[in-house]
N, C-alpha and C positions, 0 to 999 in steps of 0.2 A: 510548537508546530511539529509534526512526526510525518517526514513524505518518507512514504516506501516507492519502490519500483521492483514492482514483482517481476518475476519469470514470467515467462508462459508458459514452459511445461509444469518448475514445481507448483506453479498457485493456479495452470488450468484454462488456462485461458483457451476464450472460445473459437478466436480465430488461428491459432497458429496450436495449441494443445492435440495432437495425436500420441493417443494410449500406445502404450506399451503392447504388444502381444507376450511376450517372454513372462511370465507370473504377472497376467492382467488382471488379477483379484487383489494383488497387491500394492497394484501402482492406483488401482482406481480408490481404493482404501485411503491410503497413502496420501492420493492428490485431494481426496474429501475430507481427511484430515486438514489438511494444508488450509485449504478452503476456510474450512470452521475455526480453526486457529484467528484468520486472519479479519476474520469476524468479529471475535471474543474481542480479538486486541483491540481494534478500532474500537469497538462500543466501550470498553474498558476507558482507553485512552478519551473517546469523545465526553465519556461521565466526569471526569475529572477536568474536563475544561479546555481539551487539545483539541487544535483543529488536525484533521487526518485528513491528507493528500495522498491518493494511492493511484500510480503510474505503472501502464504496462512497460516489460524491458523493449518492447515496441514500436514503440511512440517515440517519435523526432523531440530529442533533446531540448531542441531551443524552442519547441513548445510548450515543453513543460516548462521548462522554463521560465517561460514567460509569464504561466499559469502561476506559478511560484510565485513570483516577484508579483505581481497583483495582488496575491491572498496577501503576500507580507504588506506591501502597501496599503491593504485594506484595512488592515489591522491596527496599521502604526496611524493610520488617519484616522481611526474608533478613536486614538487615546489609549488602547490596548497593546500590549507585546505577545506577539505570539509566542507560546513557552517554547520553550526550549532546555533540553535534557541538560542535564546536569550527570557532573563525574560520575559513573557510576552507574547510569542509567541503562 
């Protein structure tokens, strides 16, 4: 399993993300980057068989949390293990 918890300025997010003025071609660049990036990975990561949980830094903790321990719970009652990285990852 792979949980991120993005930002909300570097990955954009739509409720709390206000652009830069100061080099806004840069940051818009930059955060569309960010964006695609975070895309790749998840699809990356889902083709290989991960599940991907993706949290804004927004969001009440012990929600996610909770959300968390559900997926893992869900998983361990399939008879599956959610992966989990290893050294090096």
């Amino acid at each position: 399993m792979a949980v991120f918890i993005d930002g909300c300025f570097w990955h954009g997010c739509a409720k709390h993300f206000v652009p830069p003025k100061a080099n806004a071609d840069y940051w818009r660049l930059k955060i569309a980057r960010n964006r695609e990036r975070d895309a790749d990975t998840s699809a990356i990561l889902e083709s290989d068989g991960w599940t991907v949980l993706r949290f804004w830094e927004h969001e009440d903790p012990r929600k996610v949390a909770v959300i968390i321990a559900g997926v893992v719970r869900r998983a361990q009652g399939d008879g599956a293990r959610p992966a989990a990285p290893t050294a090096g990852d």
